[in-house]
Structures are given as structure tokens and as C-alpha cells.
Phi, psi and omega in degrees: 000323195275337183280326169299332174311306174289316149312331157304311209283301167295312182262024133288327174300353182275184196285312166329279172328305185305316184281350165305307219254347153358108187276154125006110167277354182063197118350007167309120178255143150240117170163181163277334182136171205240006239230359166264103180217031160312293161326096223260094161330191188264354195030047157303067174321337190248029157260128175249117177272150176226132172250152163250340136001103171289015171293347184261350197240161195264155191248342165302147152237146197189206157225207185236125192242309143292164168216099206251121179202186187186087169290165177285305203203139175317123150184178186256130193217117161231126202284148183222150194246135191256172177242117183258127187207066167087339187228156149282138114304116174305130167247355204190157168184130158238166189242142201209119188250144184268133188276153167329306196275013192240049157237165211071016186254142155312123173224159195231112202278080167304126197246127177313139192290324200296338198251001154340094169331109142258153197229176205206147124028081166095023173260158170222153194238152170237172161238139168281066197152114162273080189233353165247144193323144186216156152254131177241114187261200174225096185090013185235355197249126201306163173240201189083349180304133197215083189269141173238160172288024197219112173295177185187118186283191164313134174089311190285111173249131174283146163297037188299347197264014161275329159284144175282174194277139175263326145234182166230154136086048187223140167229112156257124187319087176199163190183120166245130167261151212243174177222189147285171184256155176273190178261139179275159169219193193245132200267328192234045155235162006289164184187119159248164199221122176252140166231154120355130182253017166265359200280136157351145157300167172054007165223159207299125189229337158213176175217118174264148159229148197204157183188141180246085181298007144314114148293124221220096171313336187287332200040162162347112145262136166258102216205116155297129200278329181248122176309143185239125157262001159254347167245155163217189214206136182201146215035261174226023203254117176274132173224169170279151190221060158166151169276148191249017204294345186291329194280358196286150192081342165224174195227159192249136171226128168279129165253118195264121170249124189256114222241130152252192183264037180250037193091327222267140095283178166242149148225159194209182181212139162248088157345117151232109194288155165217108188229174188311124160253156184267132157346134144214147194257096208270000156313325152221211302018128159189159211255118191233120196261157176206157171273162161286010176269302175014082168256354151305180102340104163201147197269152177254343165231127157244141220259144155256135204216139168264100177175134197277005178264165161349169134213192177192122229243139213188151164244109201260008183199136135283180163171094055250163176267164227044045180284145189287039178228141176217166195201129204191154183307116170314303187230117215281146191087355196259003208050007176234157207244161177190169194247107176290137168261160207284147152295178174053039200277030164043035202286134184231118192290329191277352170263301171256148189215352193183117170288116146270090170283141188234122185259152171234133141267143190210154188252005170135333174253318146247163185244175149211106185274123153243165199262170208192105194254092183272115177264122171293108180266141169287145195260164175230146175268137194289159154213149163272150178256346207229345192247145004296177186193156156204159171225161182235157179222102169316089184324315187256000168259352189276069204277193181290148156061028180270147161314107177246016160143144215248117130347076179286130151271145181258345192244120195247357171276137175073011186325124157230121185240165199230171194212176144226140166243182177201117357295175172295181187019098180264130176281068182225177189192146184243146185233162196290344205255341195108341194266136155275113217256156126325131168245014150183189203282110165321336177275007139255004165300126184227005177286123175284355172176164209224136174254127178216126222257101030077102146229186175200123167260131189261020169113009201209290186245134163263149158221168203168184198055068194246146187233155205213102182252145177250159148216112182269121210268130149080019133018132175244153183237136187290156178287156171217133210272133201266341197195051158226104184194148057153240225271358172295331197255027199186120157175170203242171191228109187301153189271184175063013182285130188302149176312087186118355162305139179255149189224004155181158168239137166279130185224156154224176197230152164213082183299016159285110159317137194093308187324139154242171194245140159226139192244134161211168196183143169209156215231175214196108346301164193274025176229027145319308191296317182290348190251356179220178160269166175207105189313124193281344195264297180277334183085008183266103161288124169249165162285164188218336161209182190288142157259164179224087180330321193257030170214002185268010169058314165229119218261304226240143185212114162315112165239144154227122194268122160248165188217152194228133150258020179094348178234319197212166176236150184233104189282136143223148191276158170220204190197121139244141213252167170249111174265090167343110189239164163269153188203136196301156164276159151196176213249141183258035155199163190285345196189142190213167170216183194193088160308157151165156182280126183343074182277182156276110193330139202082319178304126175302128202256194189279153171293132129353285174085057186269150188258128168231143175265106159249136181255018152265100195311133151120326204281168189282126170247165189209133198233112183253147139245140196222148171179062158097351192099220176335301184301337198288354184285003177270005188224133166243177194216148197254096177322332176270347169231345200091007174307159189240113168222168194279129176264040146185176185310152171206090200275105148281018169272342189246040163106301203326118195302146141324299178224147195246145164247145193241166162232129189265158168249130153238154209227121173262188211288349168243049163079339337144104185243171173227160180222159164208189201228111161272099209255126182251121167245122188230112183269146137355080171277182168274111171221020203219133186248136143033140143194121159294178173290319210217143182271345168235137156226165196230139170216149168287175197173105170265139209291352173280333169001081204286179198287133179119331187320109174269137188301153149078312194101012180234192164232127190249073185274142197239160197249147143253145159263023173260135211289345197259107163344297200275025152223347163304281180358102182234164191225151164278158178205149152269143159239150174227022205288348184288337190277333188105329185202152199262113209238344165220164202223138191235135179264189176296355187229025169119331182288110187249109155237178182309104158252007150184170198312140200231018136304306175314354209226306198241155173231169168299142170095056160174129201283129181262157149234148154182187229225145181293068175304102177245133189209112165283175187278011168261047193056359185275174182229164165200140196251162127257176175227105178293113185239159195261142170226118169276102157291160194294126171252175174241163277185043209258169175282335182262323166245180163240126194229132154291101158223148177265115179272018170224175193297286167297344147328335169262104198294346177265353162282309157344281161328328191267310163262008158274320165276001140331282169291321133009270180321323205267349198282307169300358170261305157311341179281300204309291191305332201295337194288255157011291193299292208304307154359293182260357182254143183272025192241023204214030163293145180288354151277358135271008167292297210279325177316315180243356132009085167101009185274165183288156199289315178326326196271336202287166178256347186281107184263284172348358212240008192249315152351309193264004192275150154326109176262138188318123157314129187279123174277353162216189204254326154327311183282333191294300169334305193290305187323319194252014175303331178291338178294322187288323182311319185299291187348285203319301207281330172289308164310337178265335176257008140310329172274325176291339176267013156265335181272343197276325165284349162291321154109217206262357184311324194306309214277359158278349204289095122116046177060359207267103170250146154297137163241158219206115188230145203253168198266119190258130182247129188258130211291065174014107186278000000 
């Protein structure tokens, strides 16, 4: 039970039901009521409040006859009614402006029946003017309240029920009273009407009007309450939905009904008679005249006939009877008719002379016959009125297709006329009318006159042989060509001939006195005209552009010369051939160059890119250089493309110019050359390393020595031999990395001094070595070896004195005896020179002889002279050679002393507390 309950329960309550079953409104007030107006609105014109409260909505269909409010402020307020369909819709509104005096006053709005509102079932009403009074409670008072900042006309719609409530528990003073709605009626029913029963489906036979003086958004609907199979009704329009042709003679009556939406109709009826139209034929009675010559088939009337069906049209009669006429469709399918006569109707003006013809159209249910009056004309023989005849016609004034005299004939129907000339073909032409036209211009005519034989048939009779003569005036005799003939017409033009060489004169004759002559001509191929000219006055074929055997695409060229008096013309061909010469090469430019760095003879130097213009397509080139006498052996150049390579060793450090200017020749296969100017730049490598003087240099050196101290007092500058600054440039270094610290500093120029304290490091009686780094600025190196000699100082109670108390110890001894050995290494080079030089056993067949034998073995004992003996590599090493002799020294000085000191006893070790010390020299092994 409860589930029928619920279910009973929903579908009255839906909208659907409800508006079925929607009742009359009758008498009704909607609203809350008018008695709240404690509250002053925004008097806002440009707001619209919507309530959704029902308290607001109509349960009824009807119409709106009142409007019960109470403003706040003087403004204009419309009231409007929504439709809710998936949306609210504005369906309706009246407007109403509040005067100054009537606020706070109750009014009560009586709304005119034409601007009545009408609503439905679940429609709600609202205003445009936030101008009326409201009261606000707390739970008694409706919600749903929803103002947008937006107006909104008829037709337009808003979602409101998506909006939130802008208030709750608001009653506003407004009430709408509702009426019945009236019955719509009808302005042109009841009504009868006749149509025709052939008119078209789909077309329009009334328009109902109908009207509700209710405003009703919805409007009038218009519907047959009994469905028709031959009419319908769509808006307010009846048309046919069948043909009706069936129907003739009797009438249809429709019942039509006018619903508005609240239910309420009218119905009324329209009569429709459906009759026949009858045929008629509006063409004739008429009168057509034909000869008695007449042989075709052909049509003489076409009839007009008014009816809206098919119809079909007969000759149901003559008079006299069996007359040569019939009536048939002008086009087959097209309905319409006409009256043809039979071929051949043997019509004789002397037998008959007049027809009555009688025709009916019928579309099947009526006809219309009417008469068609054929008069039989008698035919006449043709005559001429105008022939014989002569005329005379000026030959060079005479054009193509001009009227040179007109035929009088007395019979002008059906003409034909036929001719002969003598001589033959004759330029004329006779047309069916009599004119006699030209068919081309007399000024290629050279006949001085023409006899031409004249007849004309009018389809029935010939008559003829008349005769119509020309004379043609003033005959032109053509020019004729005097030395353009067989080999006379063929002949040639060297290329490269200047511009404006005349290269044939063309001549002609003209035995007309008077006559001037003019030339033109065109050629084959058509780029002949770009390369010569041709004087139109004179006949002087010129040249006009260069010619160029290998680029002009085409050497030989077909003229055809005319030549003119102005009346007639004269053609002739003529052939100029281009005769193909050798033409020198030459270089598109003045000067080219070719780089590269300073190689070994065969290095390929940078491409040249020499540009050669040969204007003989195909020939072959060869490419020389001169550069000068002497310099060009420092270059060779590869005769087939021009490449550039070093023809010797080629050192610029060793004097060799940077650039050389050369002149290259290109040369073709006949001989014929071009020069240009070649600049060879040959750059500057680094090939040159650093090189000191000496591979050792030695300085003294005491380890108190302070920091700055430069060795020696000299500079140990190292050479580059490469001519280009940015690799002659050379910079210094130490390496000291065996000491653990740099312990000396080499500036830019070479300079080695003391770069931070060496007590700490060296002691006296001991030698360092290490090595001088000089690196040019192209990356190369050369090393020396700096070697230190801390010599022995002695030592007193009052000074310190450096002095070398032994032989080596004193560095000018040292010096002294290195270029000692120097001299004697250089007296030994000298003899062995000298030995090899002079001996006689050191012929090169016994240099080959013993070749590879052991020194024991060989018999060339010279041959032991020239072996390499190991090199001393420093000067250090030589030192070293004689240390053991300074070690003996030592041990002998020292043991002299001890025996002086053992006779002194201990007196030495009082003397001012001061003993000697006696330290042995540690030799450090050359790197």
C-alpha cells in the first residue's frame, strides 16, 4: 500500500499531470500578500527579483487581470511572467510606472484584456525594478528569493534554479489576480472557396486568421479536428497533400479549430468547391497565307490554348474537305501544339484557293474548337529587271567581301541563283537576296575583267542567262627580286663580325612608274631577327648583335624577304650560314693569387680558382708562369689546370722572398693566349728551434748569497733563426723540480738570479746542476744546463773571505782550461781532416771493400780515425775528468797540515777558541 501510495503520490504531483489536468483559474490571487512593506528596497531599476517559493507560482491556466503592490519610490516596474522548460523563459510582462504620489500607497494595476499575461500550471512571476515594499522574518516567510543584476526581455532566459538564494524569509507586498482566459476566434470563417482540380500538390489554396485577445506566448495553434486526404493545414496555411483532380464537381468541407493554451477554442468551416477549367483556344480565329509551290512539312500556326491540364489538340475538320493539314505537338513532351501542312499537299491556287481549317482542344473533360484560315497564294516567275549590266572595280581599293552590285528580280521567294565566269573562278559570290559580294581582295587579282552568266530559280522555274561584266581598273604588275636566287640566296658571315657590318643587299624591280619598294622578312628559327637586320627602305641586310659561334644555339638561319609596292607582294628565301673563327682565351679577372707555407719542393701550394673565358666550346687549355727570370725556378705550375707548386726547398729564414709577382699565360690549342697577374705569398713557419751558445754555462756561487743575486753578471739569451716575430720570440724557464723548489728565476731577457735563500738548501764544496728552458712562441724548445759551483770559503776569527785556496777551486783557472781543451779538441778535428783527406788507403773501393767488417778486421786502419768517438756532453764533464787529480792535491794539503798542527800540539785550538774546519767537496753527477 504505501508503495501505491507513493507512487499515486508522485504522479500527481508531476508537471506533466498537473498540466493535463490544469484547471480554469478563474478568480485567483498569487502572491504572499501586500501587507509587508516594513522594508525599503534598492530602487534599483536594473534588477530582476525571481522567487521560487511557491507561494509565487501559478497552479492554474488562465490569464493575469491584476497586479496588487506597494513601492517604496516613484519608478517603472515589469512585472513578468517565467515558463520553466529545462530553463525559466520570460513568456510575458506588463509595465506599469509609479507616479510620485503613489508611494506607499496600495495600487492596484488593472492590466488591458489585449496585454493580459497568460500562464500555466507551474509558471512563476517576477519584476524588473527593485522597487517594491518587502518585509523580512524568520521561518514564516518565503525563501528562494534570487535577484540578478541583469534585465531580461521577453524570450530570454535565465537557469535560476542553479542559483543560490540571494535571500530567505522575505515577503514581498505584490499579489497577482488571475481571470479565465477567453476563446480565440476566427476573422475570415465560415468561408466557400473554388479551386481548380489540376493545380499541384503543396499549393496554397487559403490562409486562416485567427485571434486571441489574450496575450498568449504560446499562440494560436490551428489543426483539423478530422484529418483530409487531400488538404492540410500548417500554421495557418491550407495547401493540397494530393491531387484532386478526382474530386471535380464536388466540395469539401473542412473543420478547422483554434486552440489557445489554456484549452479554450473556436471551430468554424471551409467550404471547398473543385470544378473543371475548361480549355480555350486564344490563338485563334487567324488568317495564314502559303504558295502553291509549298513542299514540306511545315508548321503554320501555333496554338494557344489556357487550361491548367494536359490537353491535346486535332483537326477535326476542312473545308473543302481533305485539306493538307494537321495539328501535333511542336516538341515532343512539351504540350504545346501547332498546325502543320502534310508534305507535299499539292496545293493549286487555281483549284483552291482557301482553306478552313477547323481545330479542338480538349484536356478530356472539355474542349475548344476554333477555325484557322489558309490562304493559297499563286507562285510568279522570277525576271530580271537590271541585267545585262557592266561595271568596272578599282583593284587596289577593292577589298575582300565587299557588295559590288545587287540582282533585281520581280519574284523574291525562295531564290536561288547559279553564275559561270569566263575566265573561270571569278572572286564573286551572288547571295539568295541578289548582291553580288567579293571573296577576296582585287589587289591579288591580276585578270583585268570577268563575263558572268546569271540565272534564278524560284523552287519552280528557272530563268537565266543574263549577263553581269566586271572590269577591273589599274591592274598592279608585282615587283620582282633581281640577286636573291639558287646560290645567290646562301651565303656566310664570320662570328664576332662588328655590329652594323653590312652583309648582303638585297635588290628588286618594279616596272610600275612610281611604285616605292619596301622590305620585310622573317626567319627560321625566329632568333635570326635578334642577330641581323634588314633596311625596309634599302634592303641592307646588318649585323644586330654579336655573333658568338658557340653560345648563339643556332649558326644558320632561313629568311624569307618580301618585298612591296603597296599593292602586291613579292616573296623570296635567302640562308645565312655563321662561320665558326678561333678566339683567344682570356682570364675574368686582372689578377689572382696563391698562398702557402714554406715546404719542401712539389708542395702543392693553395688553388689559384683561375676563371678562363674560352669562347671556342671544346678547346683545350694550357697554362705557363714567368716570375721573373730566377725567381720562377722557385715555382712550378701544372700546365693542365694551373696548380701552383714549389719547384725547390723553400726557406724563408733563409732569405726567400714572401711574395713573388708572377705572370701566368693561358694558351689554346691554336695558339691564341690570354695573361693575367699571379701574386705567390709564401708564409713563415716555425721551423726554427731556440738555440743557446754554449750547452753548459757554470757560475760560483756562495750559498749566503742573497735573494736577487744575478749569476755571473752575464745573460743567457738563446737565438731563434725565424724571420717572423711571432715565432723568433723566445721566453724563459727554470726547472728545479729534483730540488723540491725554484730556487733561481730567469726573466725576459735571459737573466738568472737568486730566487729565495740557498743556505737552506746548498752548502759550501758543492755542485748543483739544472736546466735553462728558452721556448719560442711557436712552441718550440732548447734547454741548456746551468751548473752552481759553491765554493770552499775560509773562515778567521775576525773575517770571512772567499778565496779558492786550491787550483780548481779558482773559476779563471777553470776557464782557462776549458779553452785549453777547446784548442787541443780543435787541433785533433784538423789532423783527422788532414789524415782522411790524404791517405792512401781510403780509396772508395776500399771504403766499400771493408764495409761492415770489424774494426780488428778491416785492412783501411784510417778507417779507425774517422769512427765517432763519444762526445763530451758539458763542460762539467771535462771538470769531472780532472777531479781525481784536484782529490789527490787535497789529500796531500791536508796531510800537511795535520802534520803542523801535531807540532803545534793543542796551542792551535786556543787561539781565539777558532778550530778549522776542513769539509770535503761532494761532486754532483751532471744530468
Amino acid at each position: 500500500m504505501d508503495l501505491l501510495r507513493t507512487v499515486f503520490s508522485f504522479i500527481f504531483s508531476s508537471c506533466l499531470f498537473r498540466e493535463i489536468l490544469s484547471a480554469d483559474c478563474g478568480t485567483t490571487t498569487v502572491g504572499f500578500g501586500t501587507s509587508t512593506t516594513t522594508q525599503t528596497p534598492t530602487n534599483d531599476a536594473g534588477k530582476t527579483i525571481f522567487i521560487q517559493d511557491g507561494s509565487y507560482e501559478f497552479t492554474c491556466c488562465g490569464v493575469i487581470k491584476r497586479w496588487t503592490f506597494v513601492v517604496k519610490s516613484a519608478g517603472t516596474v515589469k512585472f513578468q511572467v517565467w515558463r520553466y522548460s529545462n530553463t525559466y523563459t520570460v513568456v510575458g510582462e506588463n509595465t506599469f510606472t509609479v507616479p510620485a504620489g503613489a508611494v506607499n500607497e496600495l495600487i492596484e494595476f488593472e492590466v488591458p484584456e489585449t496585454e493580459r499575461i497568460t500562464v500555466k500550471d507551474n509558471d512563476r512571476f517576477g519584476w524588473q525594478g527593485d522597487f517594491i515594499a518587502y518585509s523580512d522574518s524568520v521561518g514564516t516567510y518565503p525563501d528562494g528569493i534570487k535577484i540578478r543584476n541583469q534585465v531580461y526581455n521577453i524570450g530570454q532566459s535565465f537557469n535560476f534554479q542553479s542559483m543560490a538564494n540571494t535571500f530567505n524569509n522575505r515577503a514581498y507586498a505584490v499579489t497577482a489576480t488571475t481571470a479565465n482566459s477567453a476563446n480565440p476566434y476566427f476573422f475570415n470563417l465560415p468561408q466557400t472557396i473554388h479551386v481548380y482540380d489540376h493545380i499541384a500538390i503543396g499549393t496554397t489554396i487559403f490562409t486562416v486568421s485567427a485571434k486571441d485577445d489574450d496575450y498568449d506566448y504560446g499562440g494560436i495553434s490551428l489543426t483539423l479536428p478530422t484529418s483530409s486526404s487531400y488538404f492540410t493545414i500548417t500554421t495557418n496555411t491550407i495547401t493540397t497533400s494530393a491531387p484532386i483532380s478526382s474530386l471535380t464537381g464536388t466540395s469539401q468541407a473542412l473543420s478547422i479549430k483554434a486552440e489557445d493554451s489554456c484549452g479554450k477554442f473556436s471551430s468554424s468551416t471551409l467550404t471547398i468547391v473543385i470544378r473543371n477549367q475548361i480549355p480555350v483556344i486564344t490563338s485563334l480565329p487567324t488568317t495564314y497565307e502559303i504558295d502553291e509551290t509549298h513542299t514540306s512539312s511545315s508548321l503554320i500556326h501555333s496554338l494557344g490554348v489556357t487550361d491548367g491540364e494536359p490537353i491535346s489538340c486535332t483537326v477535326t475538320s476542312t473545308s473543302p474537305a481533305g485539306g493538307p493539314f494537321t495539328a501535333k505537338e511542336i516538341t515532343s513532351g512539351s504540350g504545346n501544339f501547332g498546325v502543320y501542312t502534310n508534305a507535299n499537299p499539292m496545293l493549286d491556287f487555281d483549284t483552291t484557293k482557301r482553306f478552313d481549317v477547323y481545330v479542338r482542344c480538349s484536356d478530356n473533360k472539355n474542349y475548344d474548337e476554333e477555325q484557322l484560315i489558309v490562304i493559297v497564294k499563286k507562285n510568279a516567275i522570277p525576271d530580271f529587271t537590271n541585267l545585262p549590266k557592266h561595271v568596272e572595280k578599282d583593284q587596289q581599293t577593292t577589298s575582300n567581301n565587299v557588295i559590288l552590285d545587287t540582282v533585281s528580280v520581280t519574284d523574291t521567294d525562295g531564290l536561288t541563283f547559279t553564275y559561270t565566269c569566263d575566265p573561270a573562278s571569278c572572286p564573286i559570290s551572288i547571295a539568295s537576296n541578289g548582291r553580288i559580294t567579293s571573296t577576296s581582295a582585287f589587289s591579288s587579282v591580276f585578270t583585268p575583267g570577268y563575263d558572268v552568266t546569271i540565272a534564278v530559280n524560284d523552287g519552280h522555274t528557272t530563268v537565266g542567262g543574263k549577263l553581269w561584266s566586271m572590269h577591273i581598273k589599274d591592274v598592279n604588275d608585282k615587283p620582282q627580286f633581281s640577286n636573291v636566287h639558287g646560290s645567290l640566296g646562301v651565303f656566310g658571315v664570320e662570328e664576332n663580325t662588328p655590329i652594323g657590318t653590312t652583309v648582303y643587299v638585297v635588290s628588286a624591280t618594279d616596272i610600275d612608274p612610281g611604285d616605292t619598294l619596301t622590305y620585310s622578312w622573317s626567319s627560321s628559327p625566329t632568333a635570326g631577327l635578334s642577330f641581323f637586320e634588314l633596311g625596309a627602305s634599302t634592303g641592307i641586310i646588318k649585323t644586330k648583335a654579336n655573333l658568338d659561334y658557340d653560345t648563339m644555339g643556332s649558326t644558320s638561319f632561313r629568311f624569307t624577304i618580301s618585298v612591296t609596292d603597296s599593292k602586291d607582294t613579292a616573296s623570296a628565301t635567302i640562308t645565312v650560314n655563321v662561320i665558326n673563327i678561333n678566339e683567344a682565351p682570356s682570364f675574368d679577372h686582372t689578377s689572382y693569387s696563391v698562398s702557402g707555407d714554406e715546404d719542401v719542393a712539389g708542395t702543392k701550394l693553395s688553388t689559384p680558382g683561375f676563371a678562363v673565358t674560352e669562347p671556342d666550346s671544346g678547346d683545350t687549355k694550357y697554362f705557363f708562369m714567368d716570375c721573373g727570370g730566377y725567381d720562377t725556378n722557385f715555382f712550378e705550375m701544372d700546365s693542365a689546370n694551373g696548380d701552383v707548386y714549389l719547384g725547390r726547398d723553400f726557406d724563408r729564414d733563409a732569405g726567400h722572398p714572401e711574395t713573388t709577382a708572377c705572370k701566368v699565360t693561358v694558351r689554346d690549342t691554336g695558339g691564341l693566349t690570354g695573361t693575367t697577374s699571379l701574386t705567390v705569398t709564401i708564409d713563415d713557419i716555425n721551423d726554427n728551434r731556440p738555440r743557446f751558445e754554449v750547452p753548459v754555462f757554470t757560475f760560483y756561487l756562495d750559498p749566503t748569497d742573497p735573494v736577487g743575486t744575478r749569476l755571473g753578471n752575464v745573460t743567457l739569451a738563446a737565438t731563434d733563426n725565424d724571420i717572423t716575430p711571432a715565432y723568433s720570440g723566445v721566453t724563459y724557464s727554470v726547472d728545479m723540480t729534483a730540488f723540491g723548489n725554484d730556487y733561481f728565476a730567469v726573466d725576459g731577457e735571459g737573466n738568472v738570479t737568486v730566487k729565495r735563500d740557498l743556505s737552506s738548501k746548498f752548502s759550501q764544496m758543492e755542485i748543483i746542476n739544472f736546466k735553462i728552458v728558452a721556448r719560442d712562441l711557436g712552441g718550440l724548445s732548447a734547454t741548456a744546463t746551468i751548473s752552481i759551483i759553491f765554493p770552499e770559503t775560509t773562515t778567521t776569527s775576525t773575517t770571512t773571505t772567499e778565496q779558492p785556496h786550491v787550483f780548481w777551486a779558482d773559476p779563471l783557472n777553470v776557464v782557462w782550461l776549458e779553452f785549453g781543451f777547446a784548442a787541443v779538441a780543435a787541433l785533433i778535428v784538423f789532423i783527422v781532416v788532414i789524415s782522411i783527406k790524404h791517405c792512401p788507403g781510403c780509396s772508395k773501393a776500399d771504403r766499400v771493400k771493408n764495409r761492415g767488417k770489424p774494426l780488428e778486421e778491416t785492412t783501411d786502419k784510417s778507417r779507425l780515425i774517422r769512427t765517432p768517438k763519444s762526445k763530451l756532453r758539458s763542460i762539467n764533464h771535462l771538470i769531472g775528468a780532472f777531479s781525481t787529480g784536484k782529490k789527490e792535491a787535497e789529500k796531500a794539503t791536508t796531510k800537511g797540515d795535520q802534520k803542523k798542527s801535531n807540532e803545534r800540539g793543542d796551542d792551535s785550538k786556543d787561539q781565539n777558541g777558532i778550530e778549522t774546519k776542513k769539509k770535503k767537496m761532494i761532486s754532483v753527477n751532471n744530468k
